[in-house]
N, C-alpha and C positions, 0 to 999 in steps of 0.2 A: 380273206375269202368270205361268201357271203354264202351261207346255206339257204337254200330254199328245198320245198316241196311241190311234187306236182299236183294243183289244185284240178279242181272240176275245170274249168275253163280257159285256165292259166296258171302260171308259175306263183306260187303265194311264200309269203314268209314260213317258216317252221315257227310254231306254238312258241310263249312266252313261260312257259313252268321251265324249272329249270331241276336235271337229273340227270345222275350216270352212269356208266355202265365200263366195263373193264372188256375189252375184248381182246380174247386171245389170237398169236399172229403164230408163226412159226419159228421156231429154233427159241423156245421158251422165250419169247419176245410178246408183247402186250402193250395196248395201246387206250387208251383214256378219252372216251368219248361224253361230250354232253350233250344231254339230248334232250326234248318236248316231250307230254305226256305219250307220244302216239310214236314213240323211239325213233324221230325224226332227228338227225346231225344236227348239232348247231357249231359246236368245236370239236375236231380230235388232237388228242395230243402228238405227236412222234413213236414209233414202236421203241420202247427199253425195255430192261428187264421185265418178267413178268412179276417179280418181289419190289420193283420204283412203282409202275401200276399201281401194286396193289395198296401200296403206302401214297399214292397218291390216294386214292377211292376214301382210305380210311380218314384222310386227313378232310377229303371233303366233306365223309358224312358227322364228322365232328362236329364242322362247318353249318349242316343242315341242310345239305342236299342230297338228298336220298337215293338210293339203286333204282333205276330202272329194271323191272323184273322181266321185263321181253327182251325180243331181240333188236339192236338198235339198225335201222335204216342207214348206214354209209354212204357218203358218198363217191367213194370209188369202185 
């Protein structure tokens, strides 16, 4: 699947930084979003537990990609 964002004129790619964000779903369910500076989707994960979530986030800021501190733009 191919994220984009709605540009001024047209449909443009989502930003090249790369950062994530854990969003909570319901019934303690959580889902792994990565996103551009501007909390634009570029992957989400599947909703699982919100404790897989969170051990995914940690695993990536290990990694060196850091939390997105706003809210991320979804694409659903």
């Amino acid at each position: 699947m191919l994220f984009l964002k709605l540009g001024l004129t047209d449909w443009t790619p989502v930003g090249e930084e790369m950062l994530h964000k854990v969003v909570p779903g319901k019934n303690a369910l959580a889902a792994l979003v990565i996103c551009d500076g501007d909390g634009n989707s570029k992957a989400m994960s599947a909703f699982v537990p919100e404790e897989k979530a969170t051990e995914y986030s940690k695993s990536l800021e290990l990694k060196g990609i850091p939390e997105f501190p706003g809210e991320v733009k979804l694409p659903i």
